[in-house]
N, C-alpha and C positions, 0 to 999 in steps of 0.2 A: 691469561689468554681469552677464557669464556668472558671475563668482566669485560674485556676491551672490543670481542665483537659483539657483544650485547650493549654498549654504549657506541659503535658504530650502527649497528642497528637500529636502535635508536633517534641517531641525528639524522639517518635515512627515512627513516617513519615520517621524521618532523617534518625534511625537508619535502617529501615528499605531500606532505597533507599542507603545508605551505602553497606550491605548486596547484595543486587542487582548487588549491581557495582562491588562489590568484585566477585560475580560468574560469572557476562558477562568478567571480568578480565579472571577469571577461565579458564572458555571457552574457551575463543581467547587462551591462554596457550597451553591450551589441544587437541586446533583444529589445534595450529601451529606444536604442538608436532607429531600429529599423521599424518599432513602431511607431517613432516620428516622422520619420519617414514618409511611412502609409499612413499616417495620419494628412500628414502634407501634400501628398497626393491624391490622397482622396476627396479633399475638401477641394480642390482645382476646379471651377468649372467648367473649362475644356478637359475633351476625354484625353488621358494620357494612355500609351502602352506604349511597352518595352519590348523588343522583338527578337529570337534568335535567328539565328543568318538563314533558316531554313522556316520562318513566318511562324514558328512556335510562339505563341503567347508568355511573355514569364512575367508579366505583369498591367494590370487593366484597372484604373479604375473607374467610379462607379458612370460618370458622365461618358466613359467610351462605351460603356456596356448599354447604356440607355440609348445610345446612337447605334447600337451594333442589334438592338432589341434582345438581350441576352441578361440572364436572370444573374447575382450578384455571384460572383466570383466563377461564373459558367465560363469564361473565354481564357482562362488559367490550363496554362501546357497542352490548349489546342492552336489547332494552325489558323491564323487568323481568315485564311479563304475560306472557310467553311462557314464565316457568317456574313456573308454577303459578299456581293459583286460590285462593282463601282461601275459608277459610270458617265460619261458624257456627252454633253446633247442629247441627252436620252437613251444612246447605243455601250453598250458594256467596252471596257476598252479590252486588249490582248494581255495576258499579263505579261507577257516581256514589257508594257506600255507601265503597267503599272508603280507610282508615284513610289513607293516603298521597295519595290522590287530593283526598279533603276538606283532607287538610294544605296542599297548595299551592291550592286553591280557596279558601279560607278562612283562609289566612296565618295557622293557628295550631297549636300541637304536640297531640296527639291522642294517649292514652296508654290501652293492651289490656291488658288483667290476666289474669290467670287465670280469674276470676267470664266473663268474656265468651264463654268457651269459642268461641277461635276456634283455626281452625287450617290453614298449609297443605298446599294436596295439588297435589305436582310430576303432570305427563303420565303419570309411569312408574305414578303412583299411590300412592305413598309417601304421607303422610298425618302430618304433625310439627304436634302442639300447640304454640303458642305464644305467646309476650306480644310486647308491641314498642309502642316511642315512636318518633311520629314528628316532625320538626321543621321549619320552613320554610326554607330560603337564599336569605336577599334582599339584593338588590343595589341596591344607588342607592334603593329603597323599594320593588321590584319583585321576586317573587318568581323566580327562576330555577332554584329545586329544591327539594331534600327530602334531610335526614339521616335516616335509619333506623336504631334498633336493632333488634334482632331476637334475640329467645332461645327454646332449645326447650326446652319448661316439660314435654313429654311424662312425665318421670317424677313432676312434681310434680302433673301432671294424675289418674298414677293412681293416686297415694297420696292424694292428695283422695277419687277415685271409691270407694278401699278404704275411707276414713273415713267416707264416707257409707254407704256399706253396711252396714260394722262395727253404727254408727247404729242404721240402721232396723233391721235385724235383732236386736239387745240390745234395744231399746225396745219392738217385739212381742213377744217371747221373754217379756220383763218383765212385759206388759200383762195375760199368762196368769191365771199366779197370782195374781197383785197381783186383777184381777176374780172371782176365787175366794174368797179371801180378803175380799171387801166384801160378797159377798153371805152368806156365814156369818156375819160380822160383825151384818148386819142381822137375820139369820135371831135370830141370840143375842137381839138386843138387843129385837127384838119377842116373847121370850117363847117361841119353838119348841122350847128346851132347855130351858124350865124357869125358875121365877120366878129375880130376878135381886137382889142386896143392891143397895142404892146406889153402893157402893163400885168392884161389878163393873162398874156399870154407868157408871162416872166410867172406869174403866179402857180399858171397849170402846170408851169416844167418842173416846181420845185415840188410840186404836189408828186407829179409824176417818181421825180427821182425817191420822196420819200416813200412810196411804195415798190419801187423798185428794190431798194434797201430791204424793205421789211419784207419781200418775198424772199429774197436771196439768203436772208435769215431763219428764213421760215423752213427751206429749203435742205439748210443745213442742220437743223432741229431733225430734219425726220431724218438724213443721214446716217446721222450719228444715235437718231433711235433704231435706226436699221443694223446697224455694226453691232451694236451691244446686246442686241437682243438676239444676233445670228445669222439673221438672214440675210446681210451682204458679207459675203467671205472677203478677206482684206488679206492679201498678200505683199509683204512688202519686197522690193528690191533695190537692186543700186540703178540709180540712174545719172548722167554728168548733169 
């Protein structure tokens, strides 16, 4: 009887330090996986984080932390509003408004462009244009967070702003002459220079119409550098 629970005892030990080894196996698996993982995201150049449904940080890498002005591995199981405010057109939005916040309120991905002109601004003051998709992580059908990317669009923001500018500027510059040139135009064509052949006067009309064109062109330049840059508010609606 002692031979037979000492050779049960036994294949217990074995089985047992078997079992062991198969979860230290586990492990090492699991530890190598999630350092690829975080290998793989860290190397991202958009800032990636991981969010719990309550804006806890559970994972940041290094490009979000640069955007968020936060020292390496600082934004890990804090809440992400403590490093900065967003904002756009220069004014902070509500956080009900907030891009991330609606994403887990609303179980759906919510994607910032550039056109939105948002941007944010860590405590120290720093101030990083940027775009970002946000996405929900749900579990069993229940939301429990939010993936983030996050890019700083700042140079793309100012070469926008220079384009716009470029814009309005060439297109007034243009409007000069070009309105000089209409009113001589008509000045001719009414007879103030002197009687006119038919011919001249087929000439001056098309002279006419091609600056007609190219202000109406001109016109729509700065429109549409006016929209993009904010200053005419564009509402749209239904119309028949």
């Amino acid at each position: 009887s002692l031979n037979e629970q000492s050779t049960n005892l036994t294949n217990t030990k074995r089985a047992i330090l078997n079992l062991l080894e198969d979860s230290k196996e586990l492990e090492e698996r699991l530890r190598r996986k999630k350092g690829q993982m975080d290998a793989v995201i860290g190397a991202i150049a958009e800032g990636v984080i991981v969010l719990k449904s309550d804006l806890t940080v559970h994972r940041a890498n290094p490009a979000a932390e640069q955007i968020y002005d936060v020292p390496a591995l600082g934004m890990k199981r804090k809440n992400l509003v403590e490093f900065g405010a967003m904002l756009k057109n220069g004014k902070e939005i509500p956080r009900e408004e907030h891009p991330i916040i609606r994403t887990i309120r609303e179980n759906r991905t919510i994607i910032v462009g550039l056109e939105d002109n948002c941007a944010i601004k860590t405590p120290s003051g720093k101030t990083t244009s940027v775009a970002m998709a946000t996405a929900p992580l749900v579990v069993d059908g229940t939301v429990v967070g939010a993936v983030v990317a996050i890019r700083d669009i700042t140079a793309e923001k100012q070469f926008d702003e220079s384009r716009n500018s470029f814009i309005s500027v060439a297109s007034h510059q243009l409007r000069t002459p070009l309105t000089s040139m209409r009113w001589y135009i008509e000045m001719i064509q009414a007879g103030d220079a002197g009687p006119l052949t038919p011919e001249q006067k087929d000439f001056l009309g098309e002279a006419y119409k091609g600056i007609i064109r190219l202000t109406d062109t001109l016109d729509t330049l700065l429109a549409l550098s006016r929209i993009e840059s904010g200053r005419t508010k564009v509402e749209a609606k239904e119309i028949e």
